[in-house]
N, C-alpha and C positions, 0 to 999 in steps of 0.2 A: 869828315867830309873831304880832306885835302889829301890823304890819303887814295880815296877812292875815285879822283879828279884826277890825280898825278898822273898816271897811265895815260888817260885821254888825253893828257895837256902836254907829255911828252910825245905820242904819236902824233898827235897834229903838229907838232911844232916841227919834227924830224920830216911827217912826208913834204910839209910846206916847202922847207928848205932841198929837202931834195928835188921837188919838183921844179923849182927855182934853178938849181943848178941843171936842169936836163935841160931848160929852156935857154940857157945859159950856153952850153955844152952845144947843143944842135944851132945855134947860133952862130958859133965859131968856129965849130969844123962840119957841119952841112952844108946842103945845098943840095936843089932840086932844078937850079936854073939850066940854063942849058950848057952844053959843054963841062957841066961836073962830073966829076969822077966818080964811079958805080960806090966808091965805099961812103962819099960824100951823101947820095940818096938812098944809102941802106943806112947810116946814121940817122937822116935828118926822117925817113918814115919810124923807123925804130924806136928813135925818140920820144916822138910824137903818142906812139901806143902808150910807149911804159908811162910818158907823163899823165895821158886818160887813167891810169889806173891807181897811179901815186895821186891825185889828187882825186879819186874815187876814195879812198881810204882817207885822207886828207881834212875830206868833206865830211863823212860819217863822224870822223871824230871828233870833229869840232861843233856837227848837230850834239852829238849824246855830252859833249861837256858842256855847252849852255845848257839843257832840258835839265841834266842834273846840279848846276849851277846855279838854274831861277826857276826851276817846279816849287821849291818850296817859298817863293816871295810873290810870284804871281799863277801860281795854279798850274797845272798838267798842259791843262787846253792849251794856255796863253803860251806857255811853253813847246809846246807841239809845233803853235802856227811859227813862231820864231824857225825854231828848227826847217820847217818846210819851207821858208823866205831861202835861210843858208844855202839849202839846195838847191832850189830853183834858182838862184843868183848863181852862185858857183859852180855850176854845174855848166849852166849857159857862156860861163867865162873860161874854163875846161876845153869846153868841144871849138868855144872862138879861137883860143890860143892855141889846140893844137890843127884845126886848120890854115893858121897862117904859118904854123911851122912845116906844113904840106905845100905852101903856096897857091891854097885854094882861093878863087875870088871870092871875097865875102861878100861884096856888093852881089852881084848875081844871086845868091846862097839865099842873101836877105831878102829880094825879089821873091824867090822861090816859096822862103819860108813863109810869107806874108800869104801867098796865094792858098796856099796849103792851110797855113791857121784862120782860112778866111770859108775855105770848106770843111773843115774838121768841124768849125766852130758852129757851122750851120745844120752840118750832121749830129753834132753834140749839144745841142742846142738846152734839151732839157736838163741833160746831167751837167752841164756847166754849172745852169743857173742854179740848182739844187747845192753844185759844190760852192759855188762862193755865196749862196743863200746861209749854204752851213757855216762861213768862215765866219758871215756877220753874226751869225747866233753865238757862235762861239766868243767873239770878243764882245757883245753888248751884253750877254748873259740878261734875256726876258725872264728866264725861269734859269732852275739848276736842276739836276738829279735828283731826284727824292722830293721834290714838288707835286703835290698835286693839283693839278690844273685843268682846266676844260678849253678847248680850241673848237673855238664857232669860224666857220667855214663853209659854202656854200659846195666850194670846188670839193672839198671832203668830204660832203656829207653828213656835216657836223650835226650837232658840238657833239665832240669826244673829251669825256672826261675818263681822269687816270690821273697815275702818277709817271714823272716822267723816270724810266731807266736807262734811256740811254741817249748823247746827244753825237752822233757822227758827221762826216763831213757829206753824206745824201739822205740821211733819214733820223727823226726822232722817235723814238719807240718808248709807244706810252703804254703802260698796264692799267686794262680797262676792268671792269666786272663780267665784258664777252671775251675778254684773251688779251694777246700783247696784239697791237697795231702797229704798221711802221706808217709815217705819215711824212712826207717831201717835205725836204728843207724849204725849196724856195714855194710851195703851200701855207706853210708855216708861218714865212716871215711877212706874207701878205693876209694874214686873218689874224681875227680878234683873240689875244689870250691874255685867262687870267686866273684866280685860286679858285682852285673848286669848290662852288658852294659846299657848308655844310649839311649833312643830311638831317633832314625835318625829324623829329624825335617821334617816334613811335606811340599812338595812344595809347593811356592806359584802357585795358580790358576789363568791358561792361560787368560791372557787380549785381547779381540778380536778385532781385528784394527777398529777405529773411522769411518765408512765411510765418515761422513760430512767432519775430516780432510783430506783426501784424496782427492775428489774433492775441497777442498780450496786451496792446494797447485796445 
């Protein structure tokens, strides 16, 4: 395992640090204000790109060595969401830090951004709630993979009984005895589920009276 962690534990460590020095670097011989000198705003924009991309790689590698670091103590899933915090976090602190090496206003930016995730969010309405419908499935785990289950539901149409194959961040796909279904996360996490009954045992077939015994008695 330490072997095949190395790589990623060496990349991260080197773009961190270079990334550190570029912000370091544009700090001390940039500048965008006024009256700087043309090589001072071809440093401090310059900068700013290469640091987006050193901490583009930066961030990948530091997702792929937790996932491979804690899939086997808490699961693929729980490991996934981790990995997708790293990004979302880092990523967000990436585009902040190389806009103030731009001397962009943040305050304004943040304004902007608010109004923006306030319409995206209204236009996204259902696939949001599907996607953090899916997060909660994924870290409460109701069911797992290879369950079979039945989901009673009004909005689906229910109950759909299967087994489940698949659990993603907008749909669970269950294998039914009419085909695979995909069924909305946040559907899902608002209806009843639970183990599939099991199936009522087959009668046995009617035995038709002996006539020979018949006439023998």
């Amino acid at each position: 395992m330490a072997r095949r962690l190395f790589p990623d534990t060496k990349r991260t460590i080197g773009a961190g640090t270079l990334a550190a020095l570029i912000v370091i670097g544009v700090d001390v011989f940039g500048g965008l204000y006024a009256g700087a000198m043309a090589w001072q705003k071809i440093v401090s924009i310059a900068g700013a790109f290469v640091f987006l991309g050193v901490m583009v790689v930066a961030i990948r590698n530091l997702g792929t060595m937790v996932v491979r670091h804690t899939q086997s103590h808490i699961g693929i899933s729980h490991a996934g969401i981790i990995r997708l915090g790293i990004s979302l976090v880092g990523y967000q602190v990436a585009v902040v830090t190389a806009l103030g090496m731009l001397n962009v206003g943040i305050g304004q930016l943040l304004v902007g951004g608010a109004l923006t995730g306030v319409v995206v969010g209204i236009a996204c309405q259902q696939s949001l709630g599907n996607l953090f419908a899916g997060l909660v499935l994924l870290v409460s785990r109701p069911f797992n993979i290879g369950d079979q289950i039945v989901v009673h539901s009004g909005a689906l149409g229910g109950p759909h009984l299967g087994m489940v194959t698949e659990m993603g961040l907008m749909y669970v796909v269950l294998e039914t005895d009419d085909g695979v279904i995909r069924l909305p996360n946040s559907a899902v996490l608002a209806a009843g589920v639970g183990p599939r009954p099991a199936k009522d045992p087959e009668p046995a077939p009617a035995v038709a009276p002996d006539p020979a015994k018949g006439l023998a008695q």
